[in-house]
C-alpha positions in Angstrom: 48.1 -31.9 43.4 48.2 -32.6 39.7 44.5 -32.6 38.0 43.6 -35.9 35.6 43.1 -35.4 32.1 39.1 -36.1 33.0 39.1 -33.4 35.0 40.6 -30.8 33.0 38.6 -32.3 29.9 34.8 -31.5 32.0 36.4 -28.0 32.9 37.1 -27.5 29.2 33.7 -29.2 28.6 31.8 -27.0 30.8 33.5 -23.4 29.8 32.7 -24.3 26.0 29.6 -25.0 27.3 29.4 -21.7 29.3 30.4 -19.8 25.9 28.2 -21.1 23.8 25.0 -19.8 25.7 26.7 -16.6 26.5 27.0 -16.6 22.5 23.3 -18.2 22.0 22.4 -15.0 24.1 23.9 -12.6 22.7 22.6 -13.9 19.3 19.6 -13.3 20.8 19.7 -10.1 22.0 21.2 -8.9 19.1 18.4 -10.3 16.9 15.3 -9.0 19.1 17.4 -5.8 18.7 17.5 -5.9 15.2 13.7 -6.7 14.7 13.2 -3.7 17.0 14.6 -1.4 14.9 13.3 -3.1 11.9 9.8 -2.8 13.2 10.7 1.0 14.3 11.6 2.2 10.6 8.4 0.2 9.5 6.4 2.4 12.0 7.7 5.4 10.8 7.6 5.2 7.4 3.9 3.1 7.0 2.5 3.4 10.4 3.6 6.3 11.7 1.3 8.8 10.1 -2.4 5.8 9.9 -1.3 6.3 14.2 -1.2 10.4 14.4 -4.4 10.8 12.8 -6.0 8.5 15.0 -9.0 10.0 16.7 -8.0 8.1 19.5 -4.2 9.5 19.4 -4.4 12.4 22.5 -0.9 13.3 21.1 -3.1 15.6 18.4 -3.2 17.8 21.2 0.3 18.0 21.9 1.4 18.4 18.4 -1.4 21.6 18.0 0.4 22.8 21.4 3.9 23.6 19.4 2.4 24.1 15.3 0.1 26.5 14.0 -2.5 23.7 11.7 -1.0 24.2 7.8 -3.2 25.4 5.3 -5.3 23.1 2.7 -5.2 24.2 -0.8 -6.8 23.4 -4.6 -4.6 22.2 -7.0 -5.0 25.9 -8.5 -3.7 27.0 -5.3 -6.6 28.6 -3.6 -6.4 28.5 -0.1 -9.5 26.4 1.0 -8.7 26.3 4.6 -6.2 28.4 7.1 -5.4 29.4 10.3 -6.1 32.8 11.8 -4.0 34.5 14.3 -6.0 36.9 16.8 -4.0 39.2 18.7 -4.7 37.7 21.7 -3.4 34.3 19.8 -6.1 32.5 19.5 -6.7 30.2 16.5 -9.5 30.1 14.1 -10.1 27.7 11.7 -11.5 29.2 8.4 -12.9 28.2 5.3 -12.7 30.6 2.4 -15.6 29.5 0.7 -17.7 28.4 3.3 -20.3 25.2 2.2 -18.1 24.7 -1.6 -16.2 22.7 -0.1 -17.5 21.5 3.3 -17.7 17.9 2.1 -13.9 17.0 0.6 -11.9 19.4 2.6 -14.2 18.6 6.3 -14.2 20.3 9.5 -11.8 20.7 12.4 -14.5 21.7 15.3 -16.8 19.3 17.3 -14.6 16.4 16.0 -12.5 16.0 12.5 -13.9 15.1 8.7 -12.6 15.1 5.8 -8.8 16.3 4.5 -9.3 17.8 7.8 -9.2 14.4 9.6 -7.1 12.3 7.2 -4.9 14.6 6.7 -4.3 15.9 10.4 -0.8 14.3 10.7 0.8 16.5 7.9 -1.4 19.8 8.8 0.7 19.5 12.2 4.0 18.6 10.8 6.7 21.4 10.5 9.1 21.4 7.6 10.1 25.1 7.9 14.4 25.9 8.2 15.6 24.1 11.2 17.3 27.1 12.8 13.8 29.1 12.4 12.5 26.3 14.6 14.9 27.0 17.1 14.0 30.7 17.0 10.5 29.6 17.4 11.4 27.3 20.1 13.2 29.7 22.5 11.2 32.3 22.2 8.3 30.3 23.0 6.8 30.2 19.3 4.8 28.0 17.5 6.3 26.7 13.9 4.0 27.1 11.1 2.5 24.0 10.1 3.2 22.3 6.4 0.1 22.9 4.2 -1.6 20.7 2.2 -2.4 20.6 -2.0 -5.1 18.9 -2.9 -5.7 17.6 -6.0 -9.1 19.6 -6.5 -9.9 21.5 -9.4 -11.6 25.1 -8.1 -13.2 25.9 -11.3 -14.6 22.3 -11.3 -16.1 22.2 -7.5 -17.2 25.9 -8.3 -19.5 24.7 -11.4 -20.8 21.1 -9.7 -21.7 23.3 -6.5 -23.9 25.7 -8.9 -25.7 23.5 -11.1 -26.3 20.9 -8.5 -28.3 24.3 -6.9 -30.8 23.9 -3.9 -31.2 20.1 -5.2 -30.1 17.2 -2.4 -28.0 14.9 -4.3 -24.4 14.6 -5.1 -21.6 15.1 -8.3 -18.1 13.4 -8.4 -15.5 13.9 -10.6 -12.5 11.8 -11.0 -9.4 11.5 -13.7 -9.2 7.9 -14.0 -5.8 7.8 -15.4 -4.7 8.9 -12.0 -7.4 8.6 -9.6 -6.9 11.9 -9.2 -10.5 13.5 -7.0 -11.2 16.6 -9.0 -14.5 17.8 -7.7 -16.5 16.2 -4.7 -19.9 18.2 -3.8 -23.0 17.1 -1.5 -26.3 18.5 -0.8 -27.8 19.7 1.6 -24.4 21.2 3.3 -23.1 23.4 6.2 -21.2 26.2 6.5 -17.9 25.5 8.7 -17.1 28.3 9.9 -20.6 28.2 11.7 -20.4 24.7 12.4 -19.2 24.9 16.1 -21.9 27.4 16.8 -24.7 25.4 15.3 -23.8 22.0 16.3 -26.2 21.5 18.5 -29.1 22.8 15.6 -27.2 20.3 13.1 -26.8 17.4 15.5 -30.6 17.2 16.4 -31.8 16.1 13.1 -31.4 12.8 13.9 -32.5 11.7 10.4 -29.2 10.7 8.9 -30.8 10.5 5.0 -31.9 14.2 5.9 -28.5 14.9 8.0 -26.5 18.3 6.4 -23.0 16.4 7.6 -23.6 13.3 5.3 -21.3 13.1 2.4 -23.6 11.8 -0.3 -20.5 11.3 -2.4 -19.7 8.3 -0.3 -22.1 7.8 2.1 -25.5 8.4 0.5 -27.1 4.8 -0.5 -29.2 4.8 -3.4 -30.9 2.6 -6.1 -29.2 3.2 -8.7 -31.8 2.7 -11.9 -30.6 2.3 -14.8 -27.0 3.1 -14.3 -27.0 -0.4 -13.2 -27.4 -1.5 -16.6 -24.0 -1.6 -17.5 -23.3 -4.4 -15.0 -26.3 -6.9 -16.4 -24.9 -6.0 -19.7 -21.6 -6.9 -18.7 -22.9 -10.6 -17.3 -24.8 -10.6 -20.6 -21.8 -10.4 -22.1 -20.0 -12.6 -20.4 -22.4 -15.4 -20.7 -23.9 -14.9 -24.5 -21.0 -13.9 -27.3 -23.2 -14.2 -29.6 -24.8 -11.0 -28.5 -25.0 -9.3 -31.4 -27.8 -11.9 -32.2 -30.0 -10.3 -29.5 -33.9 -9.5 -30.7 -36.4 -7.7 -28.5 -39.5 -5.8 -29.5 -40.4 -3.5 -26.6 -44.0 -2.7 -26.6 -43.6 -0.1 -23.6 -44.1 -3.0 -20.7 -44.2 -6.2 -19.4 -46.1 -8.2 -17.3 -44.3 -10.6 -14.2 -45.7 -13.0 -11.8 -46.4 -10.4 -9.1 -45.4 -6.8 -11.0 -45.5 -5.2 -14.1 -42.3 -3.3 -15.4 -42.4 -0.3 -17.5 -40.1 2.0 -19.3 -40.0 5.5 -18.5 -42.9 7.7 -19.4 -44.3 4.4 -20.9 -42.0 4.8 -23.7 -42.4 1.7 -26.6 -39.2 1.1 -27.8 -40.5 -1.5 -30.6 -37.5 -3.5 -32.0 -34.1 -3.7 -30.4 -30.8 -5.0 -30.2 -28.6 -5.2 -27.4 -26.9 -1.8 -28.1 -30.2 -0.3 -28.9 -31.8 -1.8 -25.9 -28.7 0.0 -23.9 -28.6 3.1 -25.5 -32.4 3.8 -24.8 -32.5 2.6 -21.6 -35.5 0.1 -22.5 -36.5 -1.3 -18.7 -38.7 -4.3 -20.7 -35.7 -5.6 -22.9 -33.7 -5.8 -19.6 -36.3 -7.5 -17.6 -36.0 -10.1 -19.8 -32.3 -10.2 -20.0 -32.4 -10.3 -16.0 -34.5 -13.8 -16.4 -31.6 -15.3 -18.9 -28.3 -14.4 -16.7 -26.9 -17.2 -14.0 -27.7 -16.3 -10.6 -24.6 -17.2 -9.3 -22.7 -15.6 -12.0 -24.4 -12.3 -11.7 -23.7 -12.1 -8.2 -20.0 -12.8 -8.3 -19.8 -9.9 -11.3 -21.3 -7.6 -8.7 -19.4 -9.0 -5.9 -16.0 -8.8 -8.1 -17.3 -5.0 -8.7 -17.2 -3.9 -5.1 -21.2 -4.4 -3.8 -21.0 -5.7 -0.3 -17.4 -5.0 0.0 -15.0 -1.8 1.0 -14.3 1.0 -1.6 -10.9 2.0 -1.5 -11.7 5.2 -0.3 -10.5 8.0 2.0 -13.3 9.2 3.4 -16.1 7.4 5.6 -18.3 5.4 3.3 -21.2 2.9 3.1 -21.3 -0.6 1.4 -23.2 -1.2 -1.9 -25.5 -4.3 -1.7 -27.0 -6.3 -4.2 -29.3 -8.8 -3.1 -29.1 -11.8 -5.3 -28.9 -15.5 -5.4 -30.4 -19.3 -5.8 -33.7 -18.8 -4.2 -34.8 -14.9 -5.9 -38.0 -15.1 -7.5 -38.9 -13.4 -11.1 -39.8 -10.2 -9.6 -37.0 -9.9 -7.2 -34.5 -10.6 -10.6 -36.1 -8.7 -13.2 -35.9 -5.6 -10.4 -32.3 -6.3 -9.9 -31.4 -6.4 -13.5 -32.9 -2.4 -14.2 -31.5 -1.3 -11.2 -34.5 -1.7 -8.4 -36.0 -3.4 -5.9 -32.5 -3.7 -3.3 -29.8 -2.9 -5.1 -28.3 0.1 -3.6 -24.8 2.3 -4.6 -22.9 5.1 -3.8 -22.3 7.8 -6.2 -18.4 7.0 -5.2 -19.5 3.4 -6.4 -20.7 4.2 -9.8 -17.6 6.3 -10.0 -15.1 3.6 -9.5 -16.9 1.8 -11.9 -17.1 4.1 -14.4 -13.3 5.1 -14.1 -12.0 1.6 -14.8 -14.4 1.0 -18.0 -12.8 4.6 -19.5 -9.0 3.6 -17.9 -9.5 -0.2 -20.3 -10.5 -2.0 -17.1 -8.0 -0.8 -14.4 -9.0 0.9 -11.4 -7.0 3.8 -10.6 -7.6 4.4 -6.5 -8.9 7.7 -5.6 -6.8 9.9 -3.9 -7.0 13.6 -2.9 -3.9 14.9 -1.4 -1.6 15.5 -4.4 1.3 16.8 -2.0 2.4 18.6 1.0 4.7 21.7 1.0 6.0 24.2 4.0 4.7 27.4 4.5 7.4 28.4 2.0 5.9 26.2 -0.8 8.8 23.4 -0.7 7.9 20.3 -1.5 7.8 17.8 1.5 5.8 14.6 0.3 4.3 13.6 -3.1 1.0 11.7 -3.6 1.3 9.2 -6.5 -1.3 7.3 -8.2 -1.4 3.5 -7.2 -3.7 0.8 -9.4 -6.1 -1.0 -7.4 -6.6 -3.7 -9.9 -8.3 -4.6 -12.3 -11.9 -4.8 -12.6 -12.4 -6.6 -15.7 -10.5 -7.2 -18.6 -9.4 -4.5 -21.8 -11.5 -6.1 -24.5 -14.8 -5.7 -22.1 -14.1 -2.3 -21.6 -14.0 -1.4 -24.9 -17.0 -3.2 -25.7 -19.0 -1.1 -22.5 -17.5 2.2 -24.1 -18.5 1.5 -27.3 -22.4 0.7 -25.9 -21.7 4.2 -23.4 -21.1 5.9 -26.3 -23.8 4.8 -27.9 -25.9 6.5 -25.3 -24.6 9.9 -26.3 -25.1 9.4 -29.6 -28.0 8.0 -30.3 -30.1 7.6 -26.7 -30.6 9.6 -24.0 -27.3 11.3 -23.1 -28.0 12.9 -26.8 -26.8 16.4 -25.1 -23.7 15.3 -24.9 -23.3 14.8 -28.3 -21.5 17.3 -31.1 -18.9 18.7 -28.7 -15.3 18.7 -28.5 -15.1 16.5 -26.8 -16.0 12.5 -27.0 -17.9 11.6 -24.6 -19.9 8.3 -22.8 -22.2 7.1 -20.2 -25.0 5.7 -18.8 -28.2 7.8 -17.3 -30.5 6.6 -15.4 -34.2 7.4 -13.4 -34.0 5.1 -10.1 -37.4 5.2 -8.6 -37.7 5.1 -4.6 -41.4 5.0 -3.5 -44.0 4.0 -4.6 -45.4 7.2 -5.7 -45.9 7.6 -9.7 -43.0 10.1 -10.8 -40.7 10.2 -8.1 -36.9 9.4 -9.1 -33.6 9.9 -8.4 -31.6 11.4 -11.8 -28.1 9.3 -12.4 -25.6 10.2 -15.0 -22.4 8.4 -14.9 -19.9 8.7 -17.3 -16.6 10.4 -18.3 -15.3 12.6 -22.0 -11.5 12.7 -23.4 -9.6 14.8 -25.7 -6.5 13.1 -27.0 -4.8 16.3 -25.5 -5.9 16.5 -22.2 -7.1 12.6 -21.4 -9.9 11.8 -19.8 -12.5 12.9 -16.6 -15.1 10.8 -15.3 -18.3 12.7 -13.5 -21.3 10.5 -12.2 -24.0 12.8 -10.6 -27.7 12.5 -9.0 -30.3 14.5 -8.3 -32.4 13.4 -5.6 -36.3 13.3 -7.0 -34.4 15.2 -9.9 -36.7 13.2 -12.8 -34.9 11.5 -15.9 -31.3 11.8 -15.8 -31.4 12.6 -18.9 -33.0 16.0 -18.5 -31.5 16.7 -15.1 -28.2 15.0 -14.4 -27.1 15.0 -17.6 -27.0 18.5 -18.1 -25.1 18.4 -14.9 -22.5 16.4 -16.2 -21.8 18.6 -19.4 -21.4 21.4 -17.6 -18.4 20.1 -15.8 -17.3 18.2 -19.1 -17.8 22.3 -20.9 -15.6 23.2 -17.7 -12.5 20.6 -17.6 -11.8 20.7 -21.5 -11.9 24.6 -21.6 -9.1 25.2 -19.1 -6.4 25.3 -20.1 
């Protein structure tokens, strides 16, 4: 029997009908398979690694099954950390030069820290010849692991770690061109090669200001005196060009509604400008510029400059604050604006700050892994610099170096002056009880050479006295140091 045209046009109707979701499907499949693969080459190649070093990650354990944990090395190529073979085959993790360098490189016992930590994924990677891994594989071998260059400068580490002495405190040392971490030293320290074996010791100090594993660098919360003075003079700026108009005659103090503020060692200052008034450090003349600035402005200067925010750091860190707005009375601002009352920083912080006033207002971020190389010393994976942004503009970084240099050559970074090398910064004497003499010592600052570029260092001393006496001489130490290699 002969089928109508209706029927044969619903069959036709209903196989196009049939192909078009098989082809509606198979679009689909196709395109979940395509954004599967798409998402697997973005895991690899950004997510990949952030995943391995996961403390949560058990496959650390498998990867440390088949490769023998790659060396870490300074950027003059002294092995900071290796693995030793015993000839029963155990491995031991040690540290050449024990507490130096407990801080940046960290720990691999009792938990991770450090390059140690961050850094786990490539210290467990093998790039060594393909058929050696083979070898290694059938005869039951583990591959050496890839080791790791740091961008840390020995002789630079070596001279922070001795003049910082028995003192608690902390030095930093960045190139701010780069963001390159040159030096990175805290006190009180520990010994990691004893670390497994006095864990238990180091663990029950349960006084975290007082703890030997805190990095100060990052972690160590202080008021930060009169180092802070370069932000209110920065909101000064910003509100008042006409700052070179600026008068103040210090008499050595002044008197608030509930406090009275005095410079250090009751120093009178007499008549000042602006620059003058930065340069020596007068705490009066920037009382009363605290009472001038906007509130609100002030805060989102501070805000814009990473306090109560994260620090785009590698390592474990604590948040800046600064208290500040509306409702804060006279003695809460005038505090604020010399660096007291509840400001608190990071010697990281100050850092960062410091490196994008000398880099014309860009922030460089920190980094401390320049590369990673097999065993061999082929290159597997370059570091590069990346900008974080900019902090403020070129024309008001300028202006700060011009008042940081000031503070070399005519206040009290004055022995810093007459080398050759130029240099700037800001010291500063934070106070942090209420007994009469006790301060931390701040210097933050940085020194160029039109051959070798620039280096910022910011250092404290804990209850270390004027930074000018103290951290300063700190600071030229490792300045002395950096322009002298060659």
């Amino acid at each position: 029997m002969k089928k109508t045209s209706t029927e044969r046009k619903s069959k036709t109707s209903t196989k196009r009908t049939g192909n078009r979701e098989f082809v509606i499907i198979t679009y689909l499949f196709v395109a979940v398979f395509i954004m599967m693969m798409g998402y697997f080459v973005y895991f690899q190649i950004f997510k990949s690694e952030d995943f391995i070093n996961s403390p949560y990650n058990t496959r650390q354990n498998t990867f440390a099954e088949h490769v023998i944990r790659g060396e870490i090395l300074s950027s003059d190529e002294k092995v900071l950390a290796k693995t030793i073979i015993g000839e029963d085959g155990s491995e031991t993790r040690y540290y050449p030069y024990g507490a130096m360098f407990a801080h940046a490189v960290g720990y691999d016992s009792n938990g991770k820290y450090g390059i140690e930590s961050f850094g786990n994924f490539n210290l467990l990677r093998s790039h060594a010849f393909f058929l050696e891994q083979v070898i290694n594989g059938i005869q039951d071998k583990k591959n050496p692991g890839d080791n790791i260059v740091t961008t840390l400068n020995y002789n630079l580490q070596e001279v922070a770690y001795q003049a910082l002495g028995s003192n608690r405190g902390a030095v930093i040392a960045l190139e701010p061109a780069t963001g390159k971490t040159l030096a990175m030293v805290s006190k009180p320290d520990f010994d990691p090669n004893t670390l497994a074996a006095n864990w238990e010791s180091i663990i029950a100090n349960t006084d975290s200001e007082n703890s030997v594993l805190l990095n100060r660098t990052t972690q160590g919360l202080y008021p930060p005196g009169s180092t802070f003075k370069i932000l209110t003079t920065l909101e000064y700026l910003r509100e008042n060009p006409n700052y070179q108009d600026y008068h103040y005659d210090c008499q050595g103090s002044i008197a608030m509604e509930n406090t009275e503020i005095h410079c250090y060692d009751n120093a009178v200052h007499g008549a000042e400008d602006l620059q003058t008034s930065f340069a020596k450090s007068c705490n009066t003349s920037y009382a009363n510029i605290g009472l001038g600035l906007n509130k609100a402005k002030f805060a989102s200067l501070c805000k814009e400059m990473m306090f109560d925010t994260n620090l785009p750091v590698a390592y474990p860190f604590k948040q800046s604050s600064f208290v500040l707005n509306k409702d804060s009375n006279t003695d809460q601002v005038t505090q604020m604006a010399i660096g007291q009352g509840e400001t608190l920083v990071t010697p990281m912080h100050m850092a960062l700050i410091t490196s994008a006033i000398a880099n014309k207002g860009t922030l460089m971020r920190p980094y401390i892994i320049d590369h990673t190389e097999n065993y061999r010393g082929v290159t597997v994976k370059n570091f590069r610099p990346s900008v974080y942004g900019s902090l403020i503009s070129e024309s008001e970084a300028l202006k700060l170096q011009e008042f940081m240099s000031l503070v070399v050559s005519e206040g009290t970074g004055s022995k810093l002056s007459g080398q050759g090398y130029h240099a700037a910064g800001k010291t500063g004497s934070a106070e942090f009880s209420n007994v009469k003499g006790e301060s931390h010592a701040w210097f933050t600052g940085y020194a160029s050479t039109e051959e070798k570029g620039s280096i910022v260092v910011t250092v404290i001393v804990e209850n270390g006295g004027a930074g000018s006496t103290t951290a300063v001489p700190i600071a030229k130490q490792m300045f002395d140091t950096y322009f002298s290699q060659p």
